[in-house]
N, C-alpha and C positions, 0 to 999 in steps of 0.2 A: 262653401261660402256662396250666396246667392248671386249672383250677378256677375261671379269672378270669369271673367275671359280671357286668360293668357294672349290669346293670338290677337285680341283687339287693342290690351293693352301696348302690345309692341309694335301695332301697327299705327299706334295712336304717338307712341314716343317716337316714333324713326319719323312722323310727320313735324318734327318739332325742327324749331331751329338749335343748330347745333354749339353745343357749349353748353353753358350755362340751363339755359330753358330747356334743352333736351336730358341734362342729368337729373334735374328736378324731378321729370314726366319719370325718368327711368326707377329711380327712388320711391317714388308711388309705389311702381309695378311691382319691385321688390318686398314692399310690405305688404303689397298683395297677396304674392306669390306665398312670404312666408305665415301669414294665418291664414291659407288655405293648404301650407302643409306640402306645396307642390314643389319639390325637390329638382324635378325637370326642368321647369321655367324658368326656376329660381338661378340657375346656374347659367339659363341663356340672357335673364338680364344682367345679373354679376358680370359676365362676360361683354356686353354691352356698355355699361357702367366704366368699366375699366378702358375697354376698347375707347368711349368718349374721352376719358378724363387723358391715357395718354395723348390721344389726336387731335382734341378739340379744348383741354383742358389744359391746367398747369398739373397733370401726375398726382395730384395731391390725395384726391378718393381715389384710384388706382389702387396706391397704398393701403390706403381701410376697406377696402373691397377685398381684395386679395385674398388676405385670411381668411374671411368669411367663402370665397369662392372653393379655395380647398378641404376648408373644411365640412362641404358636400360631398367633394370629391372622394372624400375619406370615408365618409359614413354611406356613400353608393359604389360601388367598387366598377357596375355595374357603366352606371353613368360617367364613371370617370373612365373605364374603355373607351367609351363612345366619344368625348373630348378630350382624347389624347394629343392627337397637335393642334387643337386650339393654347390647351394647357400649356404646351409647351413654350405656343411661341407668346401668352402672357407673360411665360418665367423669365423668356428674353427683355421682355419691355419692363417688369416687374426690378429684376436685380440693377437694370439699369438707372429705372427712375430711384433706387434707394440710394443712390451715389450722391443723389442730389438732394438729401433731406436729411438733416443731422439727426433731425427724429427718430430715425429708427438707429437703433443699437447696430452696432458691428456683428454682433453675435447674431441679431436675426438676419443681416445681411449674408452673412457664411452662412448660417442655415438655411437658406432659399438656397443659395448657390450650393452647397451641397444637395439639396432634392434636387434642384435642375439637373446636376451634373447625374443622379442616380438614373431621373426617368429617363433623359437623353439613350443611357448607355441599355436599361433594359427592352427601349423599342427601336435598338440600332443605330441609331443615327450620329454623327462624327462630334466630338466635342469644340469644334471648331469654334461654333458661335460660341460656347460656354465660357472658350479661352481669351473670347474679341472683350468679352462682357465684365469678366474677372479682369483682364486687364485695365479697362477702364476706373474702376473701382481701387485700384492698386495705385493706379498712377497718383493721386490725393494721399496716398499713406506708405507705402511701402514700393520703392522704384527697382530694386533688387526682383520682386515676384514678379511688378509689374513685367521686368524684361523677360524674364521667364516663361511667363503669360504668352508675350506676345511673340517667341519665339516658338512655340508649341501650337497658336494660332494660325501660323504661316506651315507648319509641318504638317498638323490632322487637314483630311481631305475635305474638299467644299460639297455637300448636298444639300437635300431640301430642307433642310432647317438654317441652314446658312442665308449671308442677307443682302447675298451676290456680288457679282464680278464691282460693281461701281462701288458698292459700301466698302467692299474689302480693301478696294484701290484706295479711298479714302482713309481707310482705318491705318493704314501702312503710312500713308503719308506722317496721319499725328503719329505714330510709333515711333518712326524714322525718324523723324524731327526730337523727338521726344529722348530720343537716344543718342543725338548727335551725327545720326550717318542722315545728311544732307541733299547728299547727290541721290542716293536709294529714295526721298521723300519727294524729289524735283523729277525724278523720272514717271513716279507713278502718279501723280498731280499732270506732268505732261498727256500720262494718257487720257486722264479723265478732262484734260483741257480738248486736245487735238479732237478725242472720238465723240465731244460734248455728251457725253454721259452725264444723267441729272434720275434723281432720287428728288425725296421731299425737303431735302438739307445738304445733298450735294448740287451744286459745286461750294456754296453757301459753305460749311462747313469746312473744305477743302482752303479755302480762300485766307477763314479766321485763323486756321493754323499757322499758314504760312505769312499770314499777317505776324501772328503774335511771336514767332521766331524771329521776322527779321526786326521788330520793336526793340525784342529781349537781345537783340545782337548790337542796338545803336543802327543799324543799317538802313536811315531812310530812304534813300533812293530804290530800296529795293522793297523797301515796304509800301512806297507808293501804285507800283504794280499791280498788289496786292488789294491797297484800299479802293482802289477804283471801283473793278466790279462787286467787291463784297457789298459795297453801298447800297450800290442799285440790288441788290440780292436781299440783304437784311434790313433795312428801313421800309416801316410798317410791318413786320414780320412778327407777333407777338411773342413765338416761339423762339427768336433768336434775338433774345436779351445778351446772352454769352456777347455773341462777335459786335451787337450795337453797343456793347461796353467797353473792345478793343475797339470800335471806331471812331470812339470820344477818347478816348486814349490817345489816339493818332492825329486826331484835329486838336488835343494839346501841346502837342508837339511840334506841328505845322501848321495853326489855321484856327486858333480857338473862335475867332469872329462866325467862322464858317462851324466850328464845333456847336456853338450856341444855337443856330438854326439849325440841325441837323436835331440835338438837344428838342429844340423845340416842336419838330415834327415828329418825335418818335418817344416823348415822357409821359404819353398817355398809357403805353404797353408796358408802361412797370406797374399801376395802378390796380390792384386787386389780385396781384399774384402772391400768391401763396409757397409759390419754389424760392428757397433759401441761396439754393445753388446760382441760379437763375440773378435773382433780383443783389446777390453779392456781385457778381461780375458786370452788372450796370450800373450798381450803385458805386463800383469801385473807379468805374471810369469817368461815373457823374464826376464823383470827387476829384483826379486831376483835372479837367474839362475844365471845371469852374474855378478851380484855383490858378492855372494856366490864365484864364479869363480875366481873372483879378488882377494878377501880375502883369497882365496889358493892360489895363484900366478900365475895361469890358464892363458895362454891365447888359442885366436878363429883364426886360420887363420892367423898367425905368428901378430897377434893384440895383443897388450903388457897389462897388468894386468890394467894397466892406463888407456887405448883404452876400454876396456873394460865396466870400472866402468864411463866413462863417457858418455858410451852408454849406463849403467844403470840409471845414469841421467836426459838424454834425453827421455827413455822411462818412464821414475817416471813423469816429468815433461807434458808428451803428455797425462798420465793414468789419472795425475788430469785435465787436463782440458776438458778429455771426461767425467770425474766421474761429475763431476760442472751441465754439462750440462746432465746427467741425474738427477741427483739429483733435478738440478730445475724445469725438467718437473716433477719428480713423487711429487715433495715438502716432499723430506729425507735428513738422510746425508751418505746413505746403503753405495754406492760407495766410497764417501771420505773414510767412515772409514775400507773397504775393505783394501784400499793401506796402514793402520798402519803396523808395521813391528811384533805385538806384538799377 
């Protein structure tokens, strides 16, 4: 192809601002790449692509990338040596982003997770993360594997495909909680407090756990703890729709006035997301937020108590019919019974 320059195109997209305008440039490159036939390139923009959409994007081309990225891998055997722990640790970001999108089948989710777990095991490396990963995925469907999972996580040993001491400490927390053993979740959240240990979504992460346990227990004194610094952590955070969904949950239960401006600085971040996962547990929180709101006689925006509670409604009414359609891929009822009020 005339003109075609792999190295300029990539030096041309990595100059882009990130998100959006840079997956654009990347997309280009890719149709480049594939009617000039170059299998090589082809796999370091995929790689790219993917790499933006989980980091900079909502996961969503991640997904449609994915396929296409192994299935070079497949037809180069060659090439797929050469990006073997790249591979790998997309299968890490890959199986996870698929927890969060009702769109893909269950069946292709086991099937990823089955090649992860194959390549893991024939270039050595511990199934550790494989187990952090499956867990996660279990916990939406089936809580029996999940425990399973995450007991088999804590046993295989931690190497370099693992996603370290702070994530793991974190991961135990939601486990622990998740399982009921309490004091095992307040230990290893101590350490990641005391030795301030931080990641991209640690302590962030660490916080909305133990938020949403002591929520689900009635316990608000103890969940005020909790909401303090998650706030300053996830407000403005695009990627952390999850816990700004538990924190209008918690400003309807103490502070809807306060819920409302908090609401108001951070309903720009649900706008244009494409994650089901994601934009479910903000829109779940909008909806008590605003119905808490109504029943103090709150209104948003000179929108009257009534305005309000029927836009609590509307969003109850969109939560179930995303909750349906995860439920029937993971085959639960996790989601329906999320949205009880009890």
């Amino acid at each position: 192809m005339n003109g075609y320059d792999p190295a300029a195109l990539m030096q041309q997209y990595r100059a882009m601002q990130p998100g959006d305008p840079r997956m654009r440039a990347i997309r280009a490159a890719i149709t480049e790449a594939e009617l000039a036939k170059d299998d090589a390139s082809l796999l370091q923009f995929h790689h790219d692509m993917i790499h933006e959409s989980v980091f900079s994007g909502d996961r969503y081309q991640a997904l449609v990338d994915f396929p296409q990225y192994l299935a070079i891998t497949h037809r180069n055997p060659e090439l797929a040596a050469e990006w073997t722990h790249d591979t790998l640790w997309m299968f890490k970001w890959i199986v996870e982003a698929s927890t969060e999108f009702y769109q893909i089948e269950k069946k292709q989710v086991l099937q990823w997770f089955s090649e992860f777990r194959r390549e893991l095991l024939k270039n050595g490396y511990s199934l550790r993360s494989w187990y952090d990963k499956r867990a996660i995925f279990y916990q939406f469907s089936d809580r029996a594997k999940m425990r399973l999972d995450y007991q088999s996580f804590l046993e295989a040993p931690r190497d370099a495909m693992s996603d370290g001491e702070t994530n793991d400490l974190d991961t135990q927390v939601r486990f622990e909680l998740q399982t009921g053993n309490r004091e095992k979740a307040l230990a290893a959240a101590d350490e990641i407090f005391r030795r301030h240990l931080r990641t991209e979504e640690v302590p962030c992460k660490t916080y909305f756990y133990l938020l949403s346990d002591a929520i689900s227990r009635g316990d608000l004194a103890d969940a005020e703890q909790y909401a303090k610094p998650l706030k300053q952590l996830c407000s403005g955070e695009r990627f952390q729709l999850e816990p700004i969904g538990m924190m209008f949950c918690w400003y309807a239960l103490t502070d809807p006035a306060e819920g409302l401006r908090f609401y108001a600085q951070n309903k720009a971040l649900r706008e244009g997301s494409r994650n089901p996962f994601l934009c479910f547990w903000f829109d779940r929180g909008t909806e008590r937020l605003f119905r808490a709101a109504a029943d103090a006689g709150l209104d948003l925006n000179g929108q009257s108590p009534d305005a309000l509670r029927e836009k609590a409604d509307a969003l109850r009414a969109a939560c179930a019919e995303i909750a349906a359609k995860f439920d029937a891929r993971n085959g639960s009822e996790y989601f329906k019974v999320s949205l009880r009020d009890d």
